[in-house]
C-alpha positions as CSV (number, residue, x, y, z in Angstrom):
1,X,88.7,57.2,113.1
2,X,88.3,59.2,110.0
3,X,89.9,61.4,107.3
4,X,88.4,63.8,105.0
5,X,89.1,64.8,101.3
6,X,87.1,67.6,99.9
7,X,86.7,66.9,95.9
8,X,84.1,68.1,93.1
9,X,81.4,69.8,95.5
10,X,82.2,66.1,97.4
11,X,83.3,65.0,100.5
12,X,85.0,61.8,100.3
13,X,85.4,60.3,104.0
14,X,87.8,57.3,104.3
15,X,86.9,55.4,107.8
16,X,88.8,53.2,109.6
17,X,87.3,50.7,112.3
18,X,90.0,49.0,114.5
19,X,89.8,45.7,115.3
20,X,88.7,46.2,119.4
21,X,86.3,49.0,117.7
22,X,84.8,46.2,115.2
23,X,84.3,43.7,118.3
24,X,82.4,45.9,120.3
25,X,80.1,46.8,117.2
26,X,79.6,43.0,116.9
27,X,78.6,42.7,120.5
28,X,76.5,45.3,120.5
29,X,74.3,43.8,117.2
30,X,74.5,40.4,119.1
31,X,73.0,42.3,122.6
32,X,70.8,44.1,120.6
33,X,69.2,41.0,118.3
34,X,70.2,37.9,120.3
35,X,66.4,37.4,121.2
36,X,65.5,37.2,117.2
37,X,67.7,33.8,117.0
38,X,65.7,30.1,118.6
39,X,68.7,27.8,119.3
40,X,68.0,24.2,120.7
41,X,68.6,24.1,124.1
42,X,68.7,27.7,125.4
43,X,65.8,30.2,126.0
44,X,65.1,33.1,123.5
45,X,67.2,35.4,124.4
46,X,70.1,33.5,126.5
47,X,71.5,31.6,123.8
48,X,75.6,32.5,123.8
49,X,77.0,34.6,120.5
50,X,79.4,31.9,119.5
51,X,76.5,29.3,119.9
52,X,74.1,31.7,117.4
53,X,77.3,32.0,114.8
54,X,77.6,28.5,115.0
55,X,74.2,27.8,114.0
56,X,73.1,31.2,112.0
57,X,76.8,31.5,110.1
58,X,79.8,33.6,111.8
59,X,78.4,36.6,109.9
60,X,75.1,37.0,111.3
61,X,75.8,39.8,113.3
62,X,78.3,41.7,110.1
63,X,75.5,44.0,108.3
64,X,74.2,45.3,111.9
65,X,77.5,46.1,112.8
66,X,78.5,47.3,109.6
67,X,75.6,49.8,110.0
68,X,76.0,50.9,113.2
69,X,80.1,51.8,112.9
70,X,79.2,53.8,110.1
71,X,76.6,55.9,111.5
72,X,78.6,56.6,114.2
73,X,81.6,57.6,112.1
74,X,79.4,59.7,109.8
75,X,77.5,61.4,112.8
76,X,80.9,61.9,114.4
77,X,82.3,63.7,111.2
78,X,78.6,65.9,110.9
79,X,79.2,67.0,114.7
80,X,82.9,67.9,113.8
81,X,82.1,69.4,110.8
82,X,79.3,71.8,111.0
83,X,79.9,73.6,107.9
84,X,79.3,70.5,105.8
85,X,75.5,69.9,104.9
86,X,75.0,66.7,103.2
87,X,72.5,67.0,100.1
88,X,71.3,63.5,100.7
89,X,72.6,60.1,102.2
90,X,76.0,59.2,101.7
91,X,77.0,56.5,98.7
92,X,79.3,54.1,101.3
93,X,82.0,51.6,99.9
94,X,83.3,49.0,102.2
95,X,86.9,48.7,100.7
96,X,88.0,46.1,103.1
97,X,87.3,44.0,106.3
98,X,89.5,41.9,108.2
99,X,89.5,40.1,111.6
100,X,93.1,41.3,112.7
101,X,92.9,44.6,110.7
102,X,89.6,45.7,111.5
103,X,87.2,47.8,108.6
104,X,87.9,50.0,105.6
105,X,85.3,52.5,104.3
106,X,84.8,55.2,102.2
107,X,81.8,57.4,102.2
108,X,81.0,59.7,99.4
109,X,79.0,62.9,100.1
110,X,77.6,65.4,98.2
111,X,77.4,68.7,100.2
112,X,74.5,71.4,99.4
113,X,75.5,74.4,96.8
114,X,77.2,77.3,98.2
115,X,75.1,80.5,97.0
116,X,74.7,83.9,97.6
117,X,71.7,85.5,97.0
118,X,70.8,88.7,95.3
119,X,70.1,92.0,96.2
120,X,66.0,92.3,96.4
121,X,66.4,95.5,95.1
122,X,67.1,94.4,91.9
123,X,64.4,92.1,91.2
124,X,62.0,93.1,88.7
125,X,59.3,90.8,88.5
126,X,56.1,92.6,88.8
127,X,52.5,92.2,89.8
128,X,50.1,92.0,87.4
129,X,47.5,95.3,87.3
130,X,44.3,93.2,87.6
131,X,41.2,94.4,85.9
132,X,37.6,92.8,85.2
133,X,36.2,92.6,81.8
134,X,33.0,92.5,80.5
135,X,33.6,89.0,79.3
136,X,34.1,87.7,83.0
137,X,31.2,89.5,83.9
138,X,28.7,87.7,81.6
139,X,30.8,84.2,82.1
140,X,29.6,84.6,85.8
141,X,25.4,85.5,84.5
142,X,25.8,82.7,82.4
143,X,26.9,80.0,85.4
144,X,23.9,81.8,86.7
145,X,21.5,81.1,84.5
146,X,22.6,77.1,84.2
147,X,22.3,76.8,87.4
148,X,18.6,78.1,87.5
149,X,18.0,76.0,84.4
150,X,14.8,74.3,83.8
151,X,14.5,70.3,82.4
152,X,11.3,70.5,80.4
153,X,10.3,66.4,79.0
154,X,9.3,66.5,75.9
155,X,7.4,64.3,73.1
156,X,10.0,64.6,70.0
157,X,13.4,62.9,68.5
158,X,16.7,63.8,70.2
159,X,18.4,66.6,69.3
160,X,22.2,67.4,70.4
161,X,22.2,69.4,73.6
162,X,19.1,67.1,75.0
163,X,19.5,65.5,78.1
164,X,18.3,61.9,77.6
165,X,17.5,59.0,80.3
166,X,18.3,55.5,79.5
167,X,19.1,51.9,80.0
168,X,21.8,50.5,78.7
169,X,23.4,47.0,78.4
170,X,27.2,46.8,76.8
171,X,28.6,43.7,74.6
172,X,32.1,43.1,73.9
173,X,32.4,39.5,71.7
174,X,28.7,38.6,72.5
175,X,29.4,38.7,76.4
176,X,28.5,41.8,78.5
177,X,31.2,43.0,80.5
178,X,31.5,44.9,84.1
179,X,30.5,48.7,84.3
180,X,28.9,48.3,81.0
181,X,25.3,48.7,82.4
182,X,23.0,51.1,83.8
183,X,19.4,52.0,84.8
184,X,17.8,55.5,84.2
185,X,21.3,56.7,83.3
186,X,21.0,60.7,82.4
187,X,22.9,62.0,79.8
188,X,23.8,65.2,77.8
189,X,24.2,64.8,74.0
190,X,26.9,66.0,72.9
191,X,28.8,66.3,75.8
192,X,31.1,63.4,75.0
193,X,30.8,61.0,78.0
194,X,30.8,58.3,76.6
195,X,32.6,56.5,74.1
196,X,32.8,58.7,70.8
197,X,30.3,57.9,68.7
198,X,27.8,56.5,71.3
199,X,25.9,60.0,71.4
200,X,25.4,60.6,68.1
201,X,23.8,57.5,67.7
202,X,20.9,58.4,69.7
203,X,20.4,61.8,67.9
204,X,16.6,60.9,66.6
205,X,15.2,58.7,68.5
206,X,12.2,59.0,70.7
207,X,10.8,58.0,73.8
208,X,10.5,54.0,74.3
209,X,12.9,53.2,71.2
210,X,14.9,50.6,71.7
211,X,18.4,50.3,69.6
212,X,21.7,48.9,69.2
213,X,24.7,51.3,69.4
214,X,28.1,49.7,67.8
215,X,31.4,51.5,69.0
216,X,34.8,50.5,69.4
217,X,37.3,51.0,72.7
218,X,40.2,53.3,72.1
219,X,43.5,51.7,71.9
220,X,44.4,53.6,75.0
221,X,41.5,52.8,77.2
222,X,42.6,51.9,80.7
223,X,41.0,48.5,80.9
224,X,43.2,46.0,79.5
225,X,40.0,43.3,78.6
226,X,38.4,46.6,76.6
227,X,41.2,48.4,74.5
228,X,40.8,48.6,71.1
229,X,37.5,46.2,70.9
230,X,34.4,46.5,69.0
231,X,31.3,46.5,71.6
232,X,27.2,46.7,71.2
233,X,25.5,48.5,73.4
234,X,21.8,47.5,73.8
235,X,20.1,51.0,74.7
236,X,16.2,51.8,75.6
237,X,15.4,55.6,75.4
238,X,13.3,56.6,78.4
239,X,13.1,59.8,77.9
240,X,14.1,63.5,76.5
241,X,14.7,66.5,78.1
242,X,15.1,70.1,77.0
243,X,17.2,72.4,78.8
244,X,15.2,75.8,79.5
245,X,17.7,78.9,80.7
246,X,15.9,82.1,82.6
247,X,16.2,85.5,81.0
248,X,18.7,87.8,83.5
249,X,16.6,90.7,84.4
250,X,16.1,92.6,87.2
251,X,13.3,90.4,87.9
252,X,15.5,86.9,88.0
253,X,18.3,89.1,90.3
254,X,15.5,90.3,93.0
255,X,14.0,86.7,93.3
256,X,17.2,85.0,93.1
257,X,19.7,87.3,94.7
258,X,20.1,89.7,97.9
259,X,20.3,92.6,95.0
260,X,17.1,94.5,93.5
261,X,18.5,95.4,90.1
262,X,20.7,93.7,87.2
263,X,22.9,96.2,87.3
264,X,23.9,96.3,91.2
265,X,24.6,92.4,91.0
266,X,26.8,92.8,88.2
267,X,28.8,95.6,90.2
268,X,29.1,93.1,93.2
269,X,30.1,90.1,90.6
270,X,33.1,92.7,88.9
271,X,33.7,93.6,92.9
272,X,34.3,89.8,93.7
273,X,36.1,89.2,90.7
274,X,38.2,91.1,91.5
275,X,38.9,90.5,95.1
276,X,39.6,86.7,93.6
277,X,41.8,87.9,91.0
278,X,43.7,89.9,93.3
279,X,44.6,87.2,95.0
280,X,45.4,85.1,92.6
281,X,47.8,88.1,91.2
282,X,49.6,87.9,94.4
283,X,50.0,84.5,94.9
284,X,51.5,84.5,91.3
285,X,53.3,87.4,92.1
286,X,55.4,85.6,95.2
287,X,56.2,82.5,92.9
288,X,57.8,84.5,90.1
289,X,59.8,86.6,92.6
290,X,61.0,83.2,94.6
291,X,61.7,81.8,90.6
292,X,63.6,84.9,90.0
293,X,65.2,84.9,93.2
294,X,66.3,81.2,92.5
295,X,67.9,82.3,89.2
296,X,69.9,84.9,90.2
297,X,71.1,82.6,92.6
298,X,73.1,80.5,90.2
299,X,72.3,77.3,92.6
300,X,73.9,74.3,91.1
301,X,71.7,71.7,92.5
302,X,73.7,68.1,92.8
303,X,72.4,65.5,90.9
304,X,71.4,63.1,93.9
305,X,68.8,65.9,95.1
306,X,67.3,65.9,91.5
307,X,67.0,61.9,92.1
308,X,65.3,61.9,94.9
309,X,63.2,65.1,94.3
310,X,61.8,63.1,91.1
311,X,61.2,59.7,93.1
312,X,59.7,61.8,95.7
313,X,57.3,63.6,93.4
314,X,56.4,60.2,91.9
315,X,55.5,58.6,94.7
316,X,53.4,61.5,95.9
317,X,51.7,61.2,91.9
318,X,51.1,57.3,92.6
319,X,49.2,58.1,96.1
320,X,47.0,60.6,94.4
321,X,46.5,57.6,91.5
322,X,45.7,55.1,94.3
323,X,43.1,57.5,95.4
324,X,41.5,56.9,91.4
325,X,41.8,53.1,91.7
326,X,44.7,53.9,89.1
327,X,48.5,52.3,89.7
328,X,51.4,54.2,88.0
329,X,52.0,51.4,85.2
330,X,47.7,51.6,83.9
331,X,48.6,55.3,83.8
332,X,51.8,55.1,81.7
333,X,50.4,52.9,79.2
334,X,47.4,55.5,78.9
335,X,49.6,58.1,78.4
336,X,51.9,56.5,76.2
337,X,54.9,57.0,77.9
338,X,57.7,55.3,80.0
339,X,58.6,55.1,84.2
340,X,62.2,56.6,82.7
341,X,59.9,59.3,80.2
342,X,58.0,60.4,83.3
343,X,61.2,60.5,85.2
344,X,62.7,63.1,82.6
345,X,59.7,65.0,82.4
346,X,59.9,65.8,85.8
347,X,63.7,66.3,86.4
348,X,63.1,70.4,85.6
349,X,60.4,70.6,88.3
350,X,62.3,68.8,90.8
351,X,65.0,70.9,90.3
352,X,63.6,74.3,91.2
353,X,61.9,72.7,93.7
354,X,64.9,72.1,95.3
355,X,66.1,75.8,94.5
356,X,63.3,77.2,95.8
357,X,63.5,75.8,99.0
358,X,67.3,76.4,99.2
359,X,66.4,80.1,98.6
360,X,63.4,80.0,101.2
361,X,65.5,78.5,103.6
362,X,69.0,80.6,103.4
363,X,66.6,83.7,103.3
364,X,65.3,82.5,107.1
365,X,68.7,82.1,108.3
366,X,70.3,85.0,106.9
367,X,67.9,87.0,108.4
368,X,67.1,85.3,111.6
369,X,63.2,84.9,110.9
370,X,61.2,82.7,113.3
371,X,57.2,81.9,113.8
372,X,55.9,83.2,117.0
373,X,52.9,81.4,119.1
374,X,51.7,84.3,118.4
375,X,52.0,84.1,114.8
376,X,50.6,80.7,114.9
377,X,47.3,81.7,116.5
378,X,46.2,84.1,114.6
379,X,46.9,81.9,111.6
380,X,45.0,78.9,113.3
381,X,42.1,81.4,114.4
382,X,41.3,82.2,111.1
383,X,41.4,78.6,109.9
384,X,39.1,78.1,113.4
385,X,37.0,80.5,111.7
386,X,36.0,79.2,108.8
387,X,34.9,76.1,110.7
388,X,32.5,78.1,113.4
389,X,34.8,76.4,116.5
390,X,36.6,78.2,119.1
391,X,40.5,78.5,119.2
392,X,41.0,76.0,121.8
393,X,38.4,73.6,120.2
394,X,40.1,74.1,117.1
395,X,43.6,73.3,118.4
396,X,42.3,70.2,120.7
397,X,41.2,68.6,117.2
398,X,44.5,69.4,115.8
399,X,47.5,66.6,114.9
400,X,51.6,67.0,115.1
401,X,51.3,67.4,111.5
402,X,48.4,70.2,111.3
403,X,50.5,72.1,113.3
404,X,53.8,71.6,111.0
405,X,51.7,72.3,108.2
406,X,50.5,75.8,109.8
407,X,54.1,76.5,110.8
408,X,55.3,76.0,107.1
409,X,52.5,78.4,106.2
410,X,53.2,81.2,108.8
411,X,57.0,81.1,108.0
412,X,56.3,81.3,104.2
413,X,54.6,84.4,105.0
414,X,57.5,85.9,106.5
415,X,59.5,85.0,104.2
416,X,57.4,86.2,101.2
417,X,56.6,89.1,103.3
418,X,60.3,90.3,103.6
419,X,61.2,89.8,99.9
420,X,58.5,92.0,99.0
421,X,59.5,95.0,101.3
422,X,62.9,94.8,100.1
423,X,62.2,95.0,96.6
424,X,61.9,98.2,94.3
425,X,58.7,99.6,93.9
């Protein structure tokens, strides 16, 4: 039995368990876990619940019970109560428990934002007007030209912008340490990867030189044993390599490209540019008009969904860290920063994450849009595509979760879709 108070965007729901109602709760836990308990002189599973009490404690069986009469008393209230939608899970107070009186709750809920959202008409975020400069044009030759480049060895002293082969042994207090070694190791001058410092000492030497580089650790450095130290590194110079870049001409296009003339690949590079660009212009184009959309929504987002937005997003940046052989607490320290810092810094983003999927969400039920098997497929055949298999192939390879993930992407599309034939042109 339950009653209900609605208070501050809250639902406060007072339960109240009778005593024949707490009994059967109990024997349900003990029917349900009776097997978990090994008592002396009965088989797993047969022991009686007085006997388990008696050697477990009389409470044994209170926090299943507990559980289980206030799911059903908050799943009771949910089917009675449609119109409430809980932002999260409910803060629950037990206020008192008795034998002969049974058990007092109170559950505390926090019920999603009532919003109304605006008219599309009067939205006026815009798409950008996408054109190709010249600059972009010669950015893409240039990637062209590095990647036809030419390593020529030569007989001379290092010079910044060389690409140099060595070995190399690193020292920290007279002892080498681990990763601090290397055979034939090819490096750029001056492209900073290593330690600062380290490259510049090799500007002048040549081939077969052998020489000992002093540098010290940053402060920050993620390995604890290495921060801040001083460390030799015993290098050997084996040897030195000049970048060589080809001349774009029409010559380098017709031997390198499908195109005859210098001219004809430079349309098609402005041509695919632009296609890119394009798209890129759209896909910004749907987030400002969703961040707009959010805004004139006046959501007032409850505090709980923040929470666990944030603790969501940082687990999901810990998984990507575990991926880098980082933990959250190496990264922090790198960065300078604390767990409550990085909280903070997120709490914005969490909260129009949350807006936007309120939006995206009241946007599909106000306007009854659904995904289609139909919609599906020709998502997943161009996905099927890209991978030279055949629908069905394609689909037999497919998890639960592929398929939620193409579902999410076909309903965005809708969705996206209908705001932008509803707004102003």
């Amino acid at each position: 039995m339950y009653t209900i108070e609605k208070k501050d965007k809250k639902v406060i729901l007072k339960i109240h368990v009778t005593k024949d109602e707490w009994e059967n709760f109990v024997e349900k836990s003990y029917e349900q876990n009776k097997s978990k308990y090994k008592v002396q002189g009965f088989r797993n599973g047969k022991a009686p619940r007085k006997v388990i009490e008696q050697n477990y404690g009389d409470t044994i069986f209170f926090d299943d019970a507990f559980e289980n009469a206030i799911s059903k008393e908050y799943y009771l209230f949910l089917n009675d109560h449609k119109d409430v939608i809980p932002a999260g899970q409910p803060h629950v107070e037990m206020n008192s428990f008795t034998v002969d009186k049974g058990l007092e709750a109170t559950l505390t809920i926090e019920v999603l934002p009532e919003f109304k959202l605006p008219d599309f008409k009067d939205l006026k975020s815009k798409k950008a007007n996408v054109k190709i400069s010249d600059k972009q044009i010669n950015d893409e030759l240039e990637k062209e030209r590095e990647n036809h480049a030419r390593y020529v060895e030569e007989e001379k002293e290092v010079e910044s912008g060389d690409f140099v082969t060595i070995d190399f042994e690193g020292y920290v207090d007279n002892n080498k340490f681990d990763g601090g070694d290397a055979k034939d190791y090819r490096l750029e001058i001056g492209s900073h990867t290593f330690i600062e410092g380290f490259e510049d000492q090799i500007i002048g030497m040549k081939n077969g030189e052998e020489k000992d580089i002093s540098v010290s650790f940053p402060e920050n450095y993620p390995a604890e044993n290495l921060k801040g130290k001083p460390a030799i590194f015993k290098i050997k110079l084996n040897k030195i390599e000049k970048k060589v870049l080809p001349l774009i001409d029409d010559k380098f296009v017709s031997d390198t490209t499908e195109y005859e003339t210098l001219e004809e690949y430079k349309q098609a590079i402005k041509e695919n540019l632009k296609k890119i660009e394009d798209e890129k212009a759209e896909r910004d184009f749907e987030v400002i008009l969703l961040d707009e959309i959010a805004d004139k929504s006046n959501i007032e987002v409850p505090k709980s969904m923040v929470d666990h937005e944030v603790q969501h997003m940082i687990e999901d940046f810990e998984h990507r860290l575990s991926h880098q052989g980082m933990n959250l607490k190496n990264y922090l320290e790198y960065i300078g920063k604390t767990e409550d810092d990085f909280k903070a810094d997120r709490r914005d983003d969490a909260e129009k994450n949350i807006k936007t999927r309120l939006v995206v969400q009241k946007i599909i039920t106000e306007n009854n849009l659904s995904v289609s098997n139909e919609d599906l497929d020709k998502l997943i055949v161009d996905y099927a595509s890209k991978y030279n298999m055949s629908l069905d192939d394609f689909k037999k390879a497919l998890r639960d979760e592929d398929y939620a993930y193409f579902e999410n992407s076909a309903i965005m599309t809708k969705v996206l879709d209908f705001i932008k034939s509803k707004v102003d042109k």
